[in-house]
Each structure stands twice: as C-alpha cells, then as structure tokens.
C-alpha positions as CSV (number, residue, x, y, z in Angstrom):
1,X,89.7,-62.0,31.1
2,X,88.9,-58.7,29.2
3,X,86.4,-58.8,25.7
4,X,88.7,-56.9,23.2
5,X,86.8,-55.7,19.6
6,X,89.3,-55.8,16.7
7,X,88.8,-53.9,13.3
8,X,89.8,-57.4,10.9
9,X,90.0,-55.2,8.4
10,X,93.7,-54.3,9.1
11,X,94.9,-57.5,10.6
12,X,93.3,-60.3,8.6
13,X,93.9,-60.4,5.4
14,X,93.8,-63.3,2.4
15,X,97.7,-63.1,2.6
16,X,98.8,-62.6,6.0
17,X,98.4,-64.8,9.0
18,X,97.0,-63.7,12.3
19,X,99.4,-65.0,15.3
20,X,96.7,-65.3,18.4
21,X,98.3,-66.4,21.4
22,X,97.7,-67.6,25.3
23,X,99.9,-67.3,27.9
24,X,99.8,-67.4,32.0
25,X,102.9,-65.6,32.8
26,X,102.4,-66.1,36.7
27,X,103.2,-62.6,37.7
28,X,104.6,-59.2,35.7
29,X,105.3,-57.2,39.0
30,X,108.7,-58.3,39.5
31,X,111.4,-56.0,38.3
32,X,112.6,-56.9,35.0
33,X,109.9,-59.7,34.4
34,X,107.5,-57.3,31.5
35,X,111.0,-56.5,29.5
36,X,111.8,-60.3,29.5
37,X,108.2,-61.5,28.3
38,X,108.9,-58.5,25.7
39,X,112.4,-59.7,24.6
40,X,111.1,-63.2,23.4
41,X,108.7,-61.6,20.8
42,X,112.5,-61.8,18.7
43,X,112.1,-65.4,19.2
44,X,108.7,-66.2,18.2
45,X,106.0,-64.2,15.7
46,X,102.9,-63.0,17.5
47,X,100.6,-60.0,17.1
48,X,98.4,-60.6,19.9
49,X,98.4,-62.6,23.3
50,X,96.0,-62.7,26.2
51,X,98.6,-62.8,29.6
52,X,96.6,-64.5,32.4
53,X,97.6,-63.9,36.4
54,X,99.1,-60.6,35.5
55,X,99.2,-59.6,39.1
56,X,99.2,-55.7,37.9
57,X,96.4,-53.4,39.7
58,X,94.1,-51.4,37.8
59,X,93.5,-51.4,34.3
60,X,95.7,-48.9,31.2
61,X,97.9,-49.3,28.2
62,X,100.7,-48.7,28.4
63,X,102.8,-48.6,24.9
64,X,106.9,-49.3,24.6
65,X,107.8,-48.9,20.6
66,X,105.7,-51.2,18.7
67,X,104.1,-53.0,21.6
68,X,100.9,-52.0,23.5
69,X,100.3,-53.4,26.9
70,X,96.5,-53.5,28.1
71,X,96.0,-54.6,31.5
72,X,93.0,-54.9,33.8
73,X,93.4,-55.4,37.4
74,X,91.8,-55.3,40.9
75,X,90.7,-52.0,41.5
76,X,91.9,-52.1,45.6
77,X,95.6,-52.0,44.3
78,X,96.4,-55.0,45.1
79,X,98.8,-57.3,43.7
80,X,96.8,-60.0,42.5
81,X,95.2,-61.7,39.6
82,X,94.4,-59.9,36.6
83,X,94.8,-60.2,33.3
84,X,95.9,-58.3,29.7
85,X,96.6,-58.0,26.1
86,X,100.2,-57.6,23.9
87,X,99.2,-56.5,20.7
88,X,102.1,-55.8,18.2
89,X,102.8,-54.3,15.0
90,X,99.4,-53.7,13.0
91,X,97.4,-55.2,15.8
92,X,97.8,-51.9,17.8
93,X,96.7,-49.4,15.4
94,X,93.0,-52.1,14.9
95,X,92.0,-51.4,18.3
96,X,89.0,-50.5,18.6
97,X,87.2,-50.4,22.6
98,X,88.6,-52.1,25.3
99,X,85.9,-53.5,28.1
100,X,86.9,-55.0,31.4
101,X,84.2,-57.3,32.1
102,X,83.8,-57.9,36.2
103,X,85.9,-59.1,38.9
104,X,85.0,-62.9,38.3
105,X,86.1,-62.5,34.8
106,X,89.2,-61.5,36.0
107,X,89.6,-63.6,38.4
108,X,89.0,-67.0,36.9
109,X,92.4,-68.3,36.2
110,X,92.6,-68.3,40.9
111,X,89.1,-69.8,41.0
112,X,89.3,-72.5,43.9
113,X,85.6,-73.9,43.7
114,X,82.7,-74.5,41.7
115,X,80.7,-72.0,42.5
116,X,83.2,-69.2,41.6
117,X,83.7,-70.3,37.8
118,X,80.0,-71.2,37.3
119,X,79.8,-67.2,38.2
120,X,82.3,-66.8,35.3
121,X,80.8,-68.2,33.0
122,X,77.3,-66.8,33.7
123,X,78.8,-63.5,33.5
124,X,81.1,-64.4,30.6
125,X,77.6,-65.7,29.0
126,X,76.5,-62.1,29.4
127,X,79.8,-60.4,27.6
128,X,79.5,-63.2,24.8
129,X,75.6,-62.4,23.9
130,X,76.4,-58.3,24.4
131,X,78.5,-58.8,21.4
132,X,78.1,-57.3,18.1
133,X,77.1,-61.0,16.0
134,X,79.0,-59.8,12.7
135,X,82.4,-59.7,15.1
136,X,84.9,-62.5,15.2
137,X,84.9,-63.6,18.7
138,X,87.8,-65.5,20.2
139,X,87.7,-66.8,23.8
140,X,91.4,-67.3,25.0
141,X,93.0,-68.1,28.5
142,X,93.3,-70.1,30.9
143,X,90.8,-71.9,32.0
144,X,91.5,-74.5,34.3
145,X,89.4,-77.2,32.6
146,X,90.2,-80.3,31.1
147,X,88.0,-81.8,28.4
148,X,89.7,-85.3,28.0
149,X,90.7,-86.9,25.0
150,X,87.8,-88.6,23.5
151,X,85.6,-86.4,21.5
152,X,82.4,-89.0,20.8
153,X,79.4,-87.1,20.4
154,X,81.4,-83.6,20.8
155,X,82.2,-83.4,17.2
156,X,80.4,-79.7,17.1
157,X,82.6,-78.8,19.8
158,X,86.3,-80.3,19.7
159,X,88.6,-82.3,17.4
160,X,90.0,-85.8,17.7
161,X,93.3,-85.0,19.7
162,X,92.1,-84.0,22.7
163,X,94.2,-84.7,26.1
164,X,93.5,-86.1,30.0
165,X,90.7,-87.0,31.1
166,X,87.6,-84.6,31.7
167,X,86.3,-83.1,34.7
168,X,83.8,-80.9,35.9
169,X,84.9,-77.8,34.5
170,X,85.6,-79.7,31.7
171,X,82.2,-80.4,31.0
172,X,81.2,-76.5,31.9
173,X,83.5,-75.3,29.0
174,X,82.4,-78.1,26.3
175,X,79.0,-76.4,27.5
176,X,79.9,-73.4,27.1
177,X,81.1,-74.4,23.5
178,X,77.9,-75.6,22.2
179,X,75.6,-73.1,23.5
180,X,77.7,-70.5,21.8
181,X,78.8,-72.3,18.8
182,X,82.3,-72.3,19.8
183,X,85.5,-74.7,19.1
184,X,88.4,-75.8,20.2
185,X,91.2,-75.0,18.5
186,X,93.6,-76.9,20.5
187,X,92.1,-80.1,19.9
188,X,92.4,-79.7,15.7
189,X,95.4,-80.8,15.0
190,X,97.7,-84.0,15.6
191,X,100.5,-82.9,17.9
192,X,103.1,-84.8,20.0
193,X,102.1,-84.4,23.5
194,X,104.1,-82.0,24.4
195,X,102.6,-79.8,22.0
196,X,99.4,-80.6,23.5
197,X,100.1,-79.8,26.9
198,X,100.1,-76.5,28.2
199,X,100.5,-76.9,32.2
200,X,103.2,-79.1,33.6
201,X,103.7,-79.6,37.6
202,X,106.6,-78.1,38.9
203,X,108.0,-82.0,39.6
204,X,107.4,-82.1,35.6
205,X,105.2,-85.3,36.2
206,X,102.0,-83.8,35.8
207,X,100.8,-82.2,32.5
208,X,97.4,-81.4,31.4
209,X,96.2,-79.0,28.9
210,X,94.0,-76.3,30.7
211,X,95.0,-73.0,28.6
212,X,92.8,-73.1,25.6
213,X,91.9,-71.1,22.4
214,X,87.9,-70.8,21.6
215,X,86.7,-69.4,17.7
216,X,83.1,-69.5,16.6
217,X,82.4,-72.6,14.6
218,X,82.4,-70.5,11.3
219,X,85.3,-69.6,11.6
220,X,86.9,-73.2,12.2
221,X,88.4,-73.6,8.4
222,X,90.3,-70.5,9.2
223,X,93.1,-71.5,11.4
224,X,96.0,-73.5,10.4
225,X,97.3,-74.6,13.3
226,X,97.2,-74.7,17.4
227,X,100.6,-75.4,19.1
228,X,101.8,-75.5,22.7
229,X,105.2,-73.6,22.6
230,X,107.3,-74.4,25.6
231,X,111.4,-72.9,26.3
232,X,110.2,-69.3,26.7
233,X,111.8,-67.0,29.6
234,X,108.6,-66.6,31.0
235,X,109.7,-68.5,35.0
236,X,105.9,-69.9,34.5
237,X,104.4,-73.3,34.7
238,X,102.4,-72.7,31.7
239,X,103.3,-72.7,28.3
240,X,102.8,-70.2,25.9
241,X,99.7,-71.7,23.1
242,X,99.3,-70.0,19.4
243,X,97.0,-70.1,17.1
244,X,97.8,-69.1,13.2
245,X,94.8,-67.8,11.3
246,X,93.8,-66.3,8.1
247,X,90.4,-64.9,7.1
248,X,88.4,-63.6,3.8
249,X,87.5,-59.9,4.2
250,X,86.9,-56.8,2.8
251,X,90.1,-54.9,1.3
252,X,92.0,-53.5,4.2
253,X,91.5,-49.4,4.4
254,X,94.8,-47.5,3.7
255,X,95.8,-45.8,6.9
256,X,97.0,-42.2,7.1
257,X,100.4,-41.3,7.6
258,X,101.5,-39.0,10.6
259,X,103.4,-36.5,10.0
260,X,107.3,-36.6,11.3
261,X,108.1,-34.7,14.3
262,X,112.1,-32.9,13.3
263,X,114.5,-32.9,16.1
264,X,114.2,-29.3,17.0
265,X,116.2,-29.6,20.2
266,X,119.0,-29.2,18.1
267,X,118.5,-25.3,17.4
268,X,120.0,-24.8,20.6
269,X,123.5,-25.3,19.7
270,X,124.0,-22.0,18.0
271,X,126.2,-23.8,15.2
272,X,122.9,-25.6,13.8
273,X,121.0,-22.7,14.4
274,X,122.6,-20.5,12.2
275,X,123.3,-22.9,9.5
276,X,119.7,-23.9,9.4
277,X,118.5,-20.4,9.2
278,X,121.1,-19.2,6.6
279,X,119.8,-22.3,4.2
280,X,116.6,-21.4,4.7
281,X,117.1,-18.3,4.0
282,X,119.1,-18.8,0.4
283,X,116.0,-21.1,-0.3
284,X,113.4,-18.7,0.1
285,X,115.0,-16.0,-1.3
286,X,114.2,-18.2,-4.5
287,X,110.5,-17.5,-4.6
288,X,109.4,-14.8,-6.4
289,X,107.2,-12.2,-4.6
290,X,103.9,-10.7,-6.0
291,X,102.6,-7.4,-5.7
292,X,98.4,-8.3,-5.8
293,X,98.4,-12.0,-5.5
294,X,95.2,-13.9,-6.1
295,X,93.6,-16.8,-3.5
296,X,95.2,-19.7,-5.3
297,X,98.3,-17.9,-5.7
298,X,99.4,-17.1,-2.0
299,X,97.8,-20.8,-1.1
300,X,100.5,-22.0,-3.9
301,X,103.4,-20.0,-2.3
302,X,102.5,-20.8,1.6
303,X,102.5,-24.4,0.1
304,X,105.6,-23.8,-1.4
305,X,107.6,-22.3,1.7
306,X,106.2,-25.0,4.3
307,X,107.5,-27.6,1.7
308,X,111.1,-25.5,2.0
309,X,110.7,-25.4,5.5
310,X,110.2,-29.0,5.7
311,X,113.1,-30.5,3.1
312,X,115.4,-28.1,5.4
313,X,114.9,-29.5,8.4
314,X,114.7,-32.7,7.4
315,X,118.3,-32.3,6.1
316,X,119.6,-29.9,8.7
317,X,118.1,-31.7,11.8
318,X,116.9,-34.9,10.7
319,X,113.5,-36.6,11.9
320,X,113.0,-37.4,15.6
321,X,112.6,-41.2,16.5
322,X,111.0,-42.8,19.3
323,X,112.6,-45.5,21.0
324,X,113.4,-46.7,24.3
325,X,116.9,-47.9,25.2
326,X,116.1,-51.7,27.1
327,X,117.9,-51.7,30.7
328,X,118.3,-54.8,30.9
329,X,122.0,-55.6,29.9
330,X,122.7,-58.1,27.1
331,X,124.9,-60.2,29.5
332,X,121.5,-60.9,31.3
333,X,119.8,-62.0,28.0
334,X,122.9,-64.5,27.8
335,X,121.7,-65.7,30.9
336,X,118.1,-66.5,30.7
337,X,119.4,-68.3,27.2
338,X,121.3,-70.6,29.6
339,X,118.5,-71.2,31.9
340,X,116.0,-71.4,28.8
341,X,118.2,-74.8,28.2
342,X,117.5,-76.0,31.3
343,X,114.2,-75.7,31.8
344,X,111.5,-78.6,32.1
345,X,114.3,-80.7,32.6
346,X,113.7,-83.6,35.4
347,X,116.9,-84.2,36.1
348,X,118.6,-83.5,39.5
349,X,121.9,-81.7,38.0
350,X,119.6,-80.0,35.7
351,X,117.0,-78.4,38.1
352,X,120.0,-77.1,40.2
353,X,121.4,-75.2,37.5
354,X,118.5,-74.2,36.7
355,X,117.6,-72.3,39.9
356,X,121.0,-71.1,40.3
357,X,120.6,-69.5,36.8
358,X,117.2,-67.9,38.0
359,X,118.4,-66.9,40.7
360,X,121.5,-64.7,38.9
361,X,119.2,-63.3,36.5
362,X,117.1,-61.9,39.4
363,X,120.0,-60.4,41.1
364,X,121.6,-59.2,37.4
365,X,117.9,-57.6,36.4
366,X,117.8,-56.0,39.7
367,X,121.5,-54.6,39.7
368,X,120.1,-53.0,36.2
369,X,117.4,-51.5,36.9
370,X,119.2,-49.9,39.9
371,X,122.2,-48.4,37.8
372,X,118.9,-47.6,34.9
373,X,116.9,-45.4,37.7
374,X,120.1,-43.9,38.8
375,X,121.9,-42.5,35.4
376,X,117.9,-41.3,35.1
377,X,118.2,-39.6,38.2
378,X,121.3,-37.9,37.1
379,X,120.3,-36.7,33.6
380,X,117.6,-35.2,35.9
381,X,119.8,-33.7,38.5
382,X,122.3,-32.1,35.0
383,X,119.1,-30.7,33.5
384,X,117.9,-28.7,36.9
385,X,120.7,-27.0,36.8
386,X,120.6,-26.2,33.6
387,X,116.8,-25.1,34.1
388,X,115.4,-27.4,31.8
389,X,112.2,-28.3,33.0
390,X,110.7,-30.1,29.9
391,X,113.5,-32.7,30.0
392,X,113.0,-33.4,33.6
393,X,109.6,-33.9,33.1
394,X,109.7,-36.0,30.3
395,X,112.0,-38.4,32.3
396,X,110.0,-38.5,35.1
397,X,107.1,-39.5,32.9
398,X,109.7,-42.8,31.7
399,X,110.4,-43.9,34.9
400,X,106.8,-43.4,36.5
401,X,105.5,-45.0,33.5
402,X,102.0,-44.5,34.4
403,X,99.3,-45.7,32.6
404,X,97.0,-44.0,30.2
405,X,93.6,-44.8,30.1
406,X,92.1,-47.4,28.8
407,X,90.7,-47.0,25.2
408,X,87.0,-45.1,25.3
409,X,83.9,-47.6,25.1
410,X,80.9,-46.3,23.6
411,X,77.5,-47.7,24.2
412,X,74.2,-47.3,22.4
413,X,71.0,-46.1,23.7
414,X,70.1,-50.1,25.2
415,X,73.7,-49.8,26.5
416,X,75.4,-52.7,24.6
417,X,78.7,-51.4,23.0
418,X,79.3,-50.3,19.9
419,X,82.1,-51.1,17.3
420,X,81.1,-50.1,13.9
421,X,83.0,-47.3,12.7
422,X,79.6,-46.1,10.8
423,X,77.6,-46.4,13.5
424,X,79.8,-44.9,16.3
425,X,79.5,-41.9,14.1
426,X,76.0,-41.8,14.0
427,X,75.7,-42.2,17.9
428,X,77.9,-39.3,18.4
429,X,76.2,-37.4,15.5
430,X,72.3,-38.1,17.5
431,X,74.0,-37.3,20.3
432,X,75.3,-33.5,20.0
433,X,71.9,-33.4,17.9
434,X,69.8,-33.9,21.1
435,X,72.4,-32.2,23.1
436,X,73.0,-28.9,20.8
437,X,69.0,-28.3,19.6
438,X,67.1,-26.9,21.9
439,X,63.3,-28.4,21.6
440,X,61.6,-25.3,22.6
441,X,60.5,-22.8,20.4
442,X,61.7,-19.3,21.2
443,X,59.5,-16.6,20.9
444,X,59.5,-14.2,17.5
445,X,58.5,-10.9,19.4
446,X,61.8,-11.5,21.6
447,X,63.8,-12.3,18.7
448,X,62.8,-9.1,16.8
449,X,63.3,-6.9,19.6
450,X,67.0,-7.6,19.2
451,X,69.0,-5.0,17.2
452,X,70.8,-6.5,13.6
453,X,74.5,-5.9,13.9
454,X,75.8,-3.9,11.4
455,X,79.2,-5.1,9.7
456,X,82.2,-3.1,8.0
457,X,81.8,-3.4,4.4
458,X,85.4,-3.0,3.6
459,X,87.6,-6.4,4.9
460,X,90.3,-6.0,8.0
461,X,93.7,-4.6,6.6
462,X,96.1,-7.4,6.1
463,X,98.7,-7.4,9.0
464,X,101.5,-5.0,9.9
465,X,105.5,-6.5,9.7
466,X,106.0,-5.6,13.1
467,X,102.2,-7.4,13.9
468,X,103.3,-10.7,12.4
469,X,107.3,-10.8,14.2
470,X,105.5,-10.0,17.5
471,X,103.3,-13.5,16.9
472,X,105.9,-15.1,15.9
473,X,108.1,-14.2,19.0
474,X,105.2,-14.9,21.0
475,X,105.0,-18.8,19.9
476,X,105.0,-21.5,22.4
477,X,107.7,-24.4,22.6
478,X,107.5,-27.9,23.1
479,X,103.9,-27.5,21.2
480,X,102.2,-30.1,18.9
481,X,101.8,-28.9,15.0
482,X,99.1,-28.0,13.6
483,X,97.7,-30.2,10.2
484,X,101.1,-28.9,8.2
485,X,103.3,-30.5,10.7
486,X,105.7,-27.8,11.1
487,X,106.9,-26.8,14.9
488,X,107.0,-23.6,16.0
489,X,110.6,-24.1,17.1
490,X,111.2,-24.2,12.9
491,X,109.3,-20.7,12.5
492,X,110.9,-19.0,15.3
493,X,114.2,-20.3,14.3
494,X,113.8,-19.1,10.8
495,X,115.2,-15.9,8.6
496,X,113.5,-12.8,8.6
497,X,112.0,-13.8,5.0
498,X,109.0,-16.0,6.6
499,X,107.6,-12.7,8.0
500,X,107.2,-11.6,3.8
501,X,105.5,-15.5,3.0
C-alpha cells in the first residue's frame, strides 16, 4: 500500500464527482494483462484506483496517454506482491509526492499470520500520524478483514450493512478506524449482496467482503455511494469496489497551457519544405522594417514574426499528437467480452467455456504482442539503414518501457513530508539560503586589495548577417523549445528574411 498526497483543489469540486476505486488485480506481469485492466476504463468512470498484488518489482510511473501508472514493488526484483495507483484524466496532473511506505505495507494483501499485519498496521499507524492533518486521507485496499454485519456500538466506525461475520483482523481494522477517526464506506449504503461482496472463492461458494474503502469521519457526508462492481476482464477473484465523492473547496486554480509541439519531421520531404518556407516567406515580407527601432518596437515585431512562425506551421505541418497504438487486436477485446459473460457463473457448461475462452485470449494476447515487438523491430531495422538514430531510439524507449522515477518527496527539517505548495517553496527557498550564504565574514583588507574592473562605456555592436546565419546553422535538432515554443527545426527551415527579424 503506498500513501499518495493529492492537491483536491483540481479534482474535487462542488460539481464534479470523484471516482475512488479498489481493486486486487492478482498479477500485471503477464503479457497483455496492464492493457486489459486499461481497456475497461471505457466501461466504467474512474479517476483513481489502488491495484493490490501488482506483482511488478520496484517502484516508477509509468504514463500511456491519459493514464499514469504508479507502482511500488520489492526492491530484490522479484515478482511478487506489490501494489500501485491508476490515476486518470485530471487526477494525474494533482499529483503531488508519491511515498512508498515499507515492505509490510506492501506486503499486506500476502500476509499469512497475525503477527505480520499487526506489523502493518503499526507501521501504517506511523504513515497515518506523519500526515499533513488539513489532507483528505483515504485508506483503500485490500485488507483481508472482515468486520461482520452487525454494527452495535461501532456506529463511529461503520454503517448498518455490513457483511460475514468478524474475525480477528476484523477487529484490528475497526480498531484502527476509531483510533484514527476513520469510516467505512462500504458499509453506508443498502446494497444487494453481491454488491457487498468483494472476494468470491474460486468454487463461487464463498464470498466475503475483505477489500475496503476508509475516509476520515468528516468527510463521511461526502460520498454518495460504495459499490462492489463485478464482470470486469480483470481474471481476479476480487471485484473491483468504487466509491463516488464530492467535496466543498476552494476554487480550483486555472492550469497553464503547454505549448504544442508541430510536426517538424515533416521538413524532410523537400515538397513541404519548400512550401513551408516560401509561405513564410510571403508572410514576413509583410512586416515593415525600421531603421532605429525603439525597445518596445523590436519586442512588438519579434512578437509579431514568432506568431507568423507559429500560424504557418500549424497550417503547413499541423500539431504533433501523442498517442500510442494498443497491440492488442480488437478481435481479442471480442473475446474477453465473451468470457466477461461467463464469469462467476457456477455452472459446469459455464466454467468450461469460461477457461477455454481464457485460455484463447492468452494465446491471442501473446500471438500480438509477438507480431507488435516484431513490426517494432522492423521500423528499427528500416531506420538503421537509413541512419536515423533518433527514431531508433525512440522506439527502443516504447518497447523497453522503463520506468521513470517516482515523483520527488520532500521533507521538512523534523523529516515528515511536505505537501503545501506554499510551504514547499519556502523549504526550498531556506534551503539555497543556508546553502548559498556563506556565514563567515570575509575580510575588508582582502576585498580592497582586489582591482575594480573597468567596463566599455559604449554597448557591444549588434550582430553581423553572416554572425546570426552561422547560429542559426549551428542549431541543434530534436531539441525542446524554449518559453516561445518554437523548434529550431522551424528557424532552420525558414527563408532568409528571419536573419533581418
């Protein structure tokens, strides 16, 4: 289980709802398993869910379009355990820290005795208190406790419809609750059973509800409902559990935009090339030089020209998108619809078809990533020969996938983290304070000895012609912009009248 610190301000508002999810998918190692758990988001509306029993080592994001994938893992590389966060659409962009918590944290959803999750919650005890108070905290996962169904004298801690009947770790978790002015949110509302549920044996006689969602008591009013959703394509015992919420806050901060990236690997075809520089050319010729220009004027006419520069190759090139092309072929999405109708069904007939379904899908989502890996291997092979390292890089990177480091925590000086906006700002700002200003006093007879530079009165001629086409030959490809968000593929492309600008 990992502690992950949300700004609210962008993804809980009076008139939205907030989609908070569980889920134990069992494993995502297998080939093809991540892109299926991905593909159901078109079937249900979620922004974020905690995946239990990821079985991925180490911990990253990794990030496919819209979707960010945080995962924290054993650190010995082995397959086992773990556990991580989807966070979609404006959920991404809130992040804030991310902070793996221990090994028993992580662990907790294999925990096979007593003594193992009384370490988890001692140490989940310790993440819950490091906290910033003013955060809303939500505890999801699973659990593996059952609090029964009666809730007499646990009014502070759980609803009415609770489910089974309690056991230890049961009791552990309604402790946990009441200490820390948590509640269950599964137990708020009146559900049929299998709504309730969230576990079901694999002979489909046995269900319990084990995979909970946890919000601080003053935030109970908030959510609007808990539900168990079962029929996903996630090949797990477990059940996928929402929660919907919405919450008063401040008025969410407008976000600034990027700026577009233009498809510049298209000046290479010599056709484009030429038609984008002869428009920019016709446009520029437009502007009227000056002879002594003040300040504001030539910051008005380099305004001016970038905007050219941008309408043109926005028109002649077009803006580059990001997205990546799912491998896995729609006739295998056909199938796991089939075997989605099958599931949790106790028939004999049923079951069989069932695991003959699974067992295609594995063997179609194997075939596909094959044939995927391959055609990437090829696009690879074309571009060697046509030298183009940058491409073959850049594939590489997509199949390697690897990923990037988890999001920087910072801590204050009594080492609890930090998650204010304002006060990260003034940690950093003490810190290059101490860092950057010396505390001893230097010595005035040393500092006078030194001679005073003397400086040109007259400023630096302004640059040659030839001065400014040499820099601009000399630009770099395959380079971020700068703050104007122009390329230098679009200057080095361009007519000889930017060298005049």
């Amino acid at each position: 289980m990992q502690t992950l610190s949300e700004k609210t301000s962008f993804i809980l508002t009076p008139k939205t709802n907030l989609s908070l999810g569980t889920l134990n998918v069992r494993t995502l190692s297998k080939p093809g398993k991540r892109e299926l758990v991905l593909n159901e988001k078109n079937r249900y509306r979620w922004d974020i869910v905690g995946l239990s029993e990821t079985h991925l080592p180490s911990t990253g994001t990794e990030r496919t379009n819209n979707i960010t994938l945080i995962t924290s893992g054993r650190s010995d590389g082995v397959h086992h355990q773990g556990v991580g966060f989807l966070l979609f659409k404006q959920a991404k962009q809130s992040l804030l820290a991310i902070h793996p918590v221990s090994e028993h944290i992580i662990t907790i959803h294999s925990s096979r005795n007593d003594q193992e999750a009384e370490e988890f919650y001692s140490q989940l005890q310790h993440t819950v208190d490091t906290a910033p108070r003013k955060d809303v905290l939500f505890v999801i996962g699973d659990l593996n406790a059952i609090i029964g169904h009666s809730n007499d004298g646990l009014e502070d801690v759980m609803g009415k419809f609770g489910h089974g009947r309690q056991n230890h770790r049961g009791e552990m978790l309604i402790d946990f609750c009441r200490d820390n002015e948590f509640f269950i949110t599964n137990t708020m509302f009146r559900h049929r059973e299998r709504r309730k549920v969230t576990w079901r044996s694999p002979d489909g006689r046995t269900a319990n509800m084990i995979d909970y969602i946890l919000v601080g008591k003053r935030w109970k009013s908030s959510v609007l409902t808990t539900v168990s959703i079962a029929g996903g394509n996630f090949d797990s015992d477990h059940v996928l559990v929402m929660s919907e919420l919405r919450l008063r806050i401040r008025k969410p901060q407008q976000l600034k935009k990027s700026l577009p990236r233009y498809r510049v690997d298209l000046l290479k075809n010599i056709e484009t090339r030429n038609r984008y520089r002869t428009t920019l050319s016709n446009k520029l010729s437009r502007i009227q030089p000056m002879e002594a220009p003040t300040a504001e004027e030539t910051d008005r006419l380099v305004d001016e020209s970038l905007s050219i520069i941008r309408v043109t190759a926005s028109k002649i090139l077009g803006i580059r998108t990001h997205s990546d092309k799912p491998w896995i072929t729609p006739e295998t999405i056909d199938l796991c619809v089939q075997k989605r109708v099958h599931a949790n069904k106790l028939d004999r007939q049923r079951k069989d078809e069932y695991k003959r379904l699974k067992r295609l899908v594995e063997k179609k989502i194997r075939q596909a990533l094959r044939h995927y890996v391959n055609d990437k291997c090829c696009e690879c092979e074309e571009a060697f020969q046509k030298r183009n390292s940058h491409f073959i890089y850049k594939k590489v990177r997509e199949l390697s996938k690897k990923k990037s480091s988890a999001a920087p925590t910072l801590l204050d000086k009594n080492g609890l983290q930090i998650t204010d906006s304002e006060a990260r700002r003034k940690r950093w700002k003490d810190h290059f304070r101490k860092k950057l200003n010396p505390t001893i006093t230097p010595d005035p007879k040393i500092l006078l000895s030194f001679p005073l530079p003397q400086y040109p009165v007259d400023p630096s001629p302004p640059p040659l012609r030839d001065e400014v086409l040499s820099a601009i030959k000399s630009l770099k490809i395959n380079k971020a912009p700068g703050p104007d968000g122009i390329q230098s593929e679009l200057i080095k492309a361009g007519p000889e009248e930017l060298v005049d600008i």
